[in-house]
N, C-alpha and C positions, 0 to 999 in steps of 0.2 A: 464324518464330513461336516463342515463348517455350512451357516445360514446361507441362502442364495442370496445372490444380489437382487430380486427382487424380493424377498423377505427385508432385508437390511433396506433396500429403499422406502416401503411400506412401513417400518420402524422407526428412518428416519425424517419421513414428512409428517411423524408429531409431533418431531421437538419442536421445540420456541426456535422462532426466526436466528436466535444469535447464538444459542448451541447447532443450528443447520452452518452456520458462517464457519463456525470454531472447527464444525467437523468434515467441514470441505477444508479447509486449510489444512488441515491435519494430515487429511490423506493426501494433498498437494503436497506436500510436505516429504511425506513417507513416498511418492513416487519418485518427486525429485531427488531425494538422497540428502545428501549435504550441500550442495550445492543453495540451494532455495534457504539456507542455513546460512550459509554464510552472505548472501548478499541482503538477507535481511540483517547482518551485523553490520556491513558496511554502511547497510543506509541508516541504520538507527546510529553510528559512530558519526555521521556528516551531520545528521539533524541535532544529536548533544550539541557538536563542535560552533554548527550555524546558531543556535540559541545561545551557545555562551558569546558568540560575535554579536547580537543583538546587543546582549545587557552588557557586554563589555565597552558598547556603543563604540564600536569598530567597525558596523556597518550599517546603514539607515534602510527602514523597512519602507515601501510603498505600496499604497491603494492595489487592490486586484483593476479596480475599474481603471485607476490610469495606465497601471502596464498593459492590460489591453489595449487600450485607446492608444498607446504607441506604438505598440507593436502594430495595431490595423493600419496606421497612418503611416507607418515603415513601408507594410506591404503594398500599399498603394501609391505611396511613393516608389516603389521598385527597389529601394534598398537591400 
């Protein structure tokens, strides 16, 4: 028979901060199936696509602070 989960937990709260990331995603991963697979392909396929619209300057990038500040000013506008 295989570690218990509290063995394996105890094992894994001494990795380093970014191997605990890697290995929670991992089994997020392995629960989801494929699923969780392929929509991290879709989103990493729109972020290539939107980066090449940057530098192809096909589209203009703005401040986080001003899209906020419009968007609050939408909302309190009722917009």
């Amino acid at each position: 028979m295989g570690k218990s989960v509290e063995d394996l937990q105890r094992e894994a709260s001494q990795l380093e901060t970014s191997d605990k990331y890697r290995l929670v995603r991992n089994l997020l991963a392995d629960a989801d199936g494929d699923h969780e697979s392929d929509v991290d392909d879709a989103w990493l396929k729109t972020i290539k696509r939107r980066r090449q619209e940057i530098r192809d300057g096909k589209v203009k990038t703005r401040a986080a602070a001003e899209v906020m500040a419009d968007a609050y000013a939408r909302l309190q506008d009722g917009r």
